[in-house]
C-alpha positions as CSV (number, residue, x, y, z in Angstrom):
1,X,-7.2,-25.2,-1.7
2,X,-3.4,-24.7,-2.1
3,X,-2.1,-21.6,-3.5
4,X,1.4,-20.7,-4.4
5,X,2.3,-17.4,-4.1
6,X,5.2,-15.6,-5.8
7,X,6.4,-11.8,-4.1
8,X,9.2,-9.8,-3.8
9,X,9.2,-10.1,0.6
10,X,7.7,-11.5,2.9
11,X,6.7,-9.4,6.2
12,X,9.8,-10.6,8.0
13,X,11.6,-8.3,5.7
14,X,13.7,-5.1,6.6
15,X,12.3,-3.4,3.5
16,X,8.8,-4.9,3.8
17,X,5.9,-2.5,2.2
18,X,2.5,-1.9,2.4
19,X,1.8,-5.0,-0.4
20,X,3.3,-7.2,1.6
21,X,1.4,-6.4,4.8
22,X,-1.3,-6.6,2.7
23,X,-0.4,-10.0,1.8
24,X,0.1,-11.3,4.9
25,X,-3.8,-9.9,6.0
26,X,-5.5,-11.6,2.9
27,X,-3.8,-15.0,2.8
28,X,-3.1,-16.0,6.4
29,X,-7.0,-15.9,7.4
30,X,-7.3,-18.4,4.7
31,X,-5.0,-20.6,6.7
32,X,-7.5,-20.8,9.3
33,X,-10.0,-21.7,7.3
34,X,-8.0,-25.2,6.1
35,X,-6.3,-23.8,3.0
36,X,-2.8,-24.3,2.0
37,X,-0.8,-21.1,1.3
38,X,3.1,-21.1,0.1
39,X,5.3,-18.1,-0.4
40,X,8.6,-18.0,-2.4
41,X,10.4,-14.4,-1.4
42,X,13.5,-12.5,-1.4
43,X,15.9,-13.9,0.8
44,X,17.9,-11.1,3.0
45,X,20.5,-10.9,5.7
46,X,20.1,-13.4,8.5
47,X,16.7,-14.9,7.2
48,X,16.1,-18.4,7.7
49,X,15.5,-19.8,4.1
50,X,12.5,-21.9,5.4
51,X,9.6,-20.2,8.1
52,X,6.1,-20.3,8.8
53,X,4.6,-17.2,9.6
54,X,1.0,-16.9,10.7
55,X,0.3,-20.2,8.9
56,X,1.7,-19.3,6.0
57,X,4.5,-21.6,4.6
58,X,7.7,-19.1,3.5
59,X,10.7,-20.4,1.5
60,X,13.0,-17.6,0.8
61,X,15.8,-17.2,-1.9
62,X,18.1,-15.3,-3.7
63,X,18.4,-11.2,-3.0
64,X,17.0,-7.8,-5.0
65,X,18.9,-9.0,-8.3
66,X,18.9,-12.5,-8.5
67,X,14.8,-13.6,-7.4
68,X,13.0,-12.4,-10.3
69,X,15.3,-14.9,-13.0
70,X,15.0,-17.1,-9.8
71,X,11.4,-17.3,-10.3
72,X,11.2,-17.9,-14.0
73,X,14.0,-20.6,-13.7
74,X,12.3,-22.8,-10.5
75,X,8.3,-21.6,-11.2
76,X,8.3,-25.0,-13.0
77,X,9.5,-27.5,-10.2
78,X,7.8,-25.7,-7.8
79,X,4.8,-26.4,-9.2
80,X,5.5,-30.1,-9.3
81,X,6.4,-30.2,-5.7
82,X,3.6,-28.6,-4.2
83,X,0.9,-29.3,-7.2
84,X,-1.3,-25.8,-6.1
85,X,-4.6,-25.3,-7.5
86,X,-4.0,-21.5,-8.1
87,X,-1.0,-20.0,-8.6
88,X,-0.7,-16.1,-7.6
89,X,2.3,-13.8,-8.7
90,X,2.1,-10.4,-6.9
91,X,3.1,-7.8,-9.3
92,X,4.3,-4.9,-7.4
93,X,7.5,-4.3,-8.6
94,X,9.5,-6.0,-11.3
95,X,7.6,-9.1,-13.0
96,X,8.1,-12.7,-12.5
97,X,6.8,-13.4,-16.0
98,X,5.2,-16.5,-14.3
99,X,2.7,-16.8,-17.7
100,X,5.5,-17.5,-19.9
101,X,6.7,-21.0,-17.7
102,X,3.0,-21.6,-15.6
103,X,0.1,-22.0,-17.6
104,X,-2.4,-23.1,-15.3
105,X,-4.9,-21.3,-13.0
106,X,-3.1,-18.1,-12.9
107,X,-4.0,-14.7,-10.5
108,X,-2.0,-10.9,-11.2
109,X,-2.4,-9.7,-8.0
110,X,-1.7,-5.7,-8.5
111,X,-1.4,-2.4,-6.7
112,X,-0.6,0.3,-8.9
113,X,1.3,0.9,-11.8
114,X,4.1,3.5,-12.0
115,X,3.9,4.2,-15.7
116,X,5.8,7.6,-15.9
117,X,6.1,8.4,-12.5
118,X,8.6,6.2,-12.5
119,X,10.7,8.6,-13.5
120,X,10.2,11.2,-10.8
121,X,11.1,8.0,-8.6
122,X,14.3,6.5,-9.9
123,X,17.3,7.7,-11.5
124,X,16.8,7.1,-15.6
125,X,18.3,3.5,-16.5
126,X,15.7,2.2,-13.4
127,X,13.3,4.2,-14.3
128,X,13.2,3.1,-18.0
129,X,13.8,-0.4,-16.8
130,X,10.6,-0.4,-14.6
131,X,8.7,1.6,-17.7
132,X,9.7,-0.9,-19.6
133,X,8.8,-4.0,-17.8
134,X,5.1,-2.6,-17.4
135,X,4.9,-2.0,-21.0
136,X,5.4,-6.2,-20.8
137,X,1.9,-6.2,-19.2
138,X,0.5,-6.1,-23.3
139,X,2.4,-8.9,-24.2
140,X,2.6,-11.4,-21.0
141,X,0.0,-10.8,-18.9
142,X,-2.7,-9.0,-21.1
143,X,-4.8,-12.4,-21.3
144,X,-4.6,-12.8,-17.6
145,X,-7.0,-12.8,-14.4
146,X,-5.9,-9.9,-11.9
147,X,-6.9,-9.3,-8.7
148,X,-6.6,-5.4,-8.2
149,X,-7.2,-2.5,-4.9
150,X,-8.9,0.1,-6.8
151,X,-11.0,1.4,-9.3
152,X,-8.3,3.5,-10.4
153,X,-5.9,0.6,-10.8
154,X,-8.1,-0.8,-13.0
155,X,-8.3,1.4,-15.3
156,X,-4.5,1.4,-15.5
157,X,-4.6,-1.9,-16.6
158,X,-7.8,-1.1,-18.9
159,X,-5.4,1.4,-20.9
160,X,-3.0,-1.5,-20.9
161,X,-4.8,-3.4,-23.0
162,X,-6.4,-6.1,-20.7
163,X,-10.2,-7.0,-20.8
164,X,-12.2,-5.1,-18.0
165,X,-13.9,-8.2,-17.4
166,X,-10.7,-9.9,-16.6
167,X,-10.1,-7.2,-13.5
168,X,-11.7,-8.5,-10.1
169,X,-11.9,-5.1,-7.9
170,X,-10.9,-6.5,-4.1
171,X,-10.6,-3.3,-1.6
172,X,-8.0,-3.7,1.1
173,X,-9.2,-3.8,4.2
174,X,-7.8,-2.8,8.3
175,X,-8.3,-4.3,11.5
176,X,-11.5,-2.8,12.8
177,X,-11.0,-4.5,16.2
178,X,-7.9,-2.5,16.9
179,X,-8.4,0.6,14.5
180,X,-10.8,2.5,16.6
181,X,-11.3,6.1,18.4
182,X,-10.6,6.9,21.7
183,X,-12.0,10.0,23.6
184,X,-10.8,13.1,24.2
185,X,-9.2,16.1,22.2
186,X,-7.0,16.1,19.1
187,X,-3.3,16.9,20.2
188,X,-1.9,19.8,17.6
189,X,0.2,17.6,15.3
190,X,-0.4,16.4,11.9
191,X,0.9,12.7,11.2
192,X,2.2,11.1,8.3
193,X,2.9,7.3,7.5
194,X,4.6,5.5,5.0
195,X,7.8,4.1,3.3
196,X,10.4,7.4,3.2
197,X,10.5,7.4,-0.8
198,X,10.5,10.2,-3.4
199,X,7.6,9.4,-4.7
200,X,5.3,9.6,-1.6
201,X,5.6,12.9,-1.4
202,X,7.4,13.6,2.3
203,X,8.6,16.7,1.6
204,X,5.6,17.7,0.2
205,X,4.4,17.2,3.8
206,X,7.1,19.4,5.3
207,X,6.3,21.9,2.7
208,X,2.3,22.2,4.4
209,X,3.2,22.7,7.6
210,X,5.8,25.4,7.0
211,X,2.5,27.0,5.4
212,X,0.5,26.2,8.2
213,X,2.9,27.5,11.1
214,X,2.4,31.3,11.0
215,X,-1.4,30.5,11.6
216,X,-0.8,27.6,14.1
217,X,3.0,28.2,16.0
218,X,2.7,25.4,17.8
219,X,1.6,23.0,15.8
220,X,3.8,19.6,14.6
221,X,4.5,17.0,12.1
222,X,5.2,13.7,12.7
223,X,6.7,11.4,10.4
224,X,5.6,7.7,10.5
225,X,8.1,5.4,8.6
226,X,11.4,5.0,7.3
227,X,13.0,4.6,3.9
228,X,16.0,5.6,1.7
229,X,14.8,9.0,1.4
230,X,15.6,9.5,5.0
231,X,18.9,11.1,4.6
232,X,17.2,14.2,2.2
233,X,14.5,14.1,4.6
234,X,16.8,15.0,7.8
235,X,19.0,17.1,5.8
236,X,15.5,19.4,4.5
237,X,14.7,19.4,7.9
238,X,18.2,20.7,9.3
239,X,18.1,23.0,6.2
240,X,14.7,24.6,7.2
241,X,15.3,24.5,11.1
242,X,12.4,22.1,11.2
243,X,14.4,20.0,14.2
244,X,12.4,21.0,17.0
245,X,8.4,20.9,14.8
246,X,8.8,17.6,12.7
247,X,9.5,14.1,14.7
248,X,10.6,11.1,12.8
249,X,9.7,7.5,14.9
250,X,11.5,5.5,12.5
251,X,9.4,2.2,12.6
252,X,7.0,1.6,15.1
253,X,4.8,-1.1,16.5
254,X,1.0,-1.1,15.0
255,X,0.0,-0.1,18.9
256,X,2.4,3.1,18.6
257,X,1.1,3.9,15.0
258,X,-2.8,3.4,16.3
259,X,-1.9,5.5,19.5
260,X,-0.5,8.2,17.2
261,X,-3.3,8.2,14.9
262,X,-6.0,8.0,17.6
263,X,-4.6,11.7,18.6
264,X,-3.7,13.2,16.0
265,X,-5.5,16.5,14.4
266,X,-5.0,15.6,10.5
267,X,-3.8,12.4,8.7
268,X,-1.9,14.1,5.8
269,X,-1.7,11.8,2.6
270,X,0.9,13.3,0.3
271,X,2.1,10.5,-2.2
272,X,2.4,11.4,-5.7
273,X,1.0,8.0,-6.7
274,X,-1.1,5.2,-4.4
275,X,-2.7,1.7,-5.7
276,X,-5.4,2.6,-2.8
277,X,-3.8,4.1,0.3
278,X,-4.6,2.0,3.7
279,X,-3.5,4.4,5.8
280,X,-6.6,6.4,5.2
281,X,-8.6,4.0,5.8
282,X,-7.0,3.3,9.1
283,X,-7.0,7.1,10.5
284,X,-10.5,6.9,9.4
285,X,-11.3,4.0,11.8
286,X,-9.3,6.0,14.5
287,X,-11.0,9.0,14.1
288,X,-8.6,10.8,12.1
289,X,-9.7,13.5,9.5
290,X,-7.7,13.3,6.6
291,X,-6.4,15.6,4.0
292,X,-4.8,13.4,0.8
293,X,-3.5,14.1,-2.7
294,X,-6.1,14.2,-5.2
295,X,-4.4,11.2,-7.1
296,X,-4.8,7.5,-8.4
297,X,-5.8,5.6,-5.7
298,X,-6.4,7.8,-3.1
299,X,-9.3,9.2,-4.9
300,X,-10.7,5.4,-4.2
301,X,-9.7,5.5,-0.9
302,X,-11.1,9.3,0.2
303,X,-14.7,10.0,-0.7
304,X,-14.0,13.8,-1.2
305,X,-15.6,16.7,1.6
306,X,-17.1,13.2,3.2
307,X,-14.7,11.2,4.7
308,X,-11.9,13.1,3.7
309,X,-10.4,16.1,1.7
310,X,-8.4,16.0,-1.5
311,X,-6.3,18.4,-2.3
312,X,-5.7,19.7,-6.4
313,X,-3.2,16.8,-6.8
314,X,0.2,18.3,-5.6
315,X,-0.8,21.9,-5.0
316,X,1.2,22.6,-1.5
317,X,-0.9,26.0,-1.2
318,X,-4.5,24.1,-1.6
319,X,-3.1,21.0,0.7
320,X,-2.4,24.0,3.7
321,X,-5.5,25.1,2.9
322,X,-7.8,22.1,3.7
323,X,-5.6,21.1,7.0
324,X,-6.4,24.6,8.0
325,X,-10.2,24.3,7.4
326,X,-9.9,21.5,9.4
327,X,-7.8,22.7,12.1
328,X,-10.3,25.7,12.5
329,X,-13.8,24.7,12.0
330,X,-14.6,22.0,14.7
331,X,-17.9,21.5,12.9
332,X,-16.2,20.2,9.9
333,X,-13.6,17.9,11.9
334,X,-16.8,16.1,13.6
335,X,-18.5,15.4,10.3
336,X,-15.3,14.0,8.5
337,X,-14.5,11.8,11.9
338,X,-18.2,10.9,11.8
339,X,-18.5,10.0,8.3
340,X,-15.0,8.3,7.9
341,X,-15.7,6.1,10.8
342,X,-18.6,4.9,9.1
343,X,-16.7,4.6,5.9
344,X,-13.9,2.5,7.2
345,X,-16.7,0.2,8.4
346,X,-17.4,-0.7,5.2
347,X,-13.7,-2.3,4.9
348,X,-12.3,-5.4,6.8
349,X,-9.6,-8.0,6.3
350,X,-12.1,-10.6,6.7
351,X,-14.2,-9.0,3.7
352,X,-10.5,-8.8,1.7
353,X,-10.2,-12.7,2.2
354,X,-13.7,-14.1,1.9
355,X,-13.8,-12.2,-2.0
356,X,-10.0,-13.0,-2.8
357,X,-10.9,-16.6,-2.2
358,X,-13.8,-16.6,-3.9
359,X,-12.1,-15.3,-7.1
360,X,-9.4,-17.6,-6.9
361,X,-12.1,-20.4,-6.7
362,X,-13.8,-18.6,-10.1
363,X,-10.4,-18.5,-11.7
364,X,-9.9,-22.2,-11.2
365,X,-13.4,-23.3,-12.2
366,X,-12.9,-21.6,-15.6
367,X,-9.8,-23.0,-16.2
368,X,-11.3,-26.5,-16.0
């Protein structure tokens, strides 16, 4: 099979995300396996415009303003040079609009939505742009085939107006062979990981362990990521005269950010907004109890008071709360390390690929 893949960046990129890690994990296995994937991303500073990457052939393009019109211009003779069976436009930021220009086999793949969080994100004229462009969704892609992480996800899209039976549910998955526990005792730090955004809730996490530090003085935070909320972040910090409790590692290699999690007391999972959150999934297979936002997507990922604790979404007060019970109650950290290891086994990459190509092989039959 060849498939053509449309995304915003590649995993090369300096402002690569969690979808296009998650890209990258689906679509090179397929590689292996004798199938044909092609990528068309954002270009950026110093990138070769053609690369391979894991078996994955990348051609990149453009930059942040130009590659969506990019798309929509060259979707056409792309097509007729490479002639894919399945066409895939990952929809995680603005659209491509790849129905109006490609009407073959066609897959949405799709995270979340931001619907009006949005605006808690972006100043207003991005905010309404993005608000608008999902509201497109009805129009464009409402007669589509999507591929989606969650449960919650899809009923986004449900509420948008597309068929239920046009939503294929495909969970991402982690690398069980290197996401695993190690012995010993938890070190008394909590860890947080992501892209430093508003909208995932950062401060949020600064907030709980001011809470938390009367009850447990020595106790630290450590901030996995970076992002362009970074500058707030360190001035919060500064402000609070949080220098010397919360580290930030800045990016890290996956062996750093497995080491970290392996010892860490509590993953804390504060984003406002998630399409499934893999990081949970991840401190689960590394023994990692976790405490996480009561919100879309990570109410998929966290099977509450068993492999994990939600907190009433954005109460600070209840999130300290549930690290604490944690931090305090051994018997409870064993039982949600015990029945989150057992719940990330239920997740793999190889899973994630072997159902994604599957579907894709569905889509195309039905479009015969």
């Amino acid at each position: 099979m060849k498939i053509l893949i449309l995304n915003w960046r590649d995993v090369k990129h300096p402002r690569a995300g969690g979808a296009d890690y998650r890209l990258q994990h689906v679509y090179a296995p397929l590689t292996r396996q004798g199938h044909e994937v092609i990528l068309y991303s954002c270009a950026f500073p110093g990138c070769d415009a053609e690369d391979h990457i894991d078996g994955i052939e990348v051609h990149r393009l453009g930059n942040d303003v130009t590659f969506a019109f990019l798309c929509m211009l060259k979707l056409r003779s792309w097509v007729k040079k490479h002639q894919p069976d399945v066409v895939v436009e990952d929809l995680n930021k603005l659209p491509f609009y790849s129905p109006l220009v490609y009407k073959g086999p066609l897959v949405i793949q799709m995270h979340h939505l931001w619907r009006k969080s949005i605006f808690r994100e972006a100043f207003f004229p991005v905010a309404l742009l993005v608000w608008l462009s999902e509201e497109m969704i009805r129009l464009v892609y409402r007669k589509c085939r999507f591929s989606v992480v969650s449960e919650s996800t899809k009923r986004e899209l449900e509420q948008m107006g597309v068929a239920p039976e046009c939503i294929k549910t495909i969970y991402n998955g982690a690398d069980l062979s290197r996401y695993q526990p190690i012995e010993g005792e938890k070190e008394p730090y909590i860890i947080w990981i992501g892209r430093i955004q508003k909208y995932k809730g950062v401060l949020d996490a600064c907030e709980v362990l001011e809470r938390l530090l009367p009850d447990f003085p020595k106790l630290k935070l450590i901030i996995v990521g970076d992002g362009p909320y970074k500058s707030r972040l360190e001035e919060y910090i500064e402000r609070r005269g949080l220098q010397k409790k919360i580290r930030l590692t800045g990016f890290i290699s996956e062996e750093e950010k497995i080491s970290l999690l392996q010892r860490a007391a509590v993953h804390l999972q504060s984003s406002y907004k998630e399409g499934w959150g893999l990081s949970v999934i991840e401190a689960n297979a590394c023994g990692c109890p976790v405490v996480a936002n009561n919100t879309t997507g990570l109410c998929d990922s966290v099977v509450d008071g068993e492999s994990g604790l939600l907190y009433d979404y954005c109460n600070l007060d209840d999130a300290a709360n549930k690290v604490k019970s944690i931090l305090s109650h051994s018997e409870l950290q064993v039982r949600l390390i015990e029945n989150g290891f057992r719940r990330a086994a239920e997740f793999s990459w190889d899973r994630n690929s072997r159902e994604m190509i599957e579907y894709l092989e569905q889509v195309i039959q039905e479009s015969v």
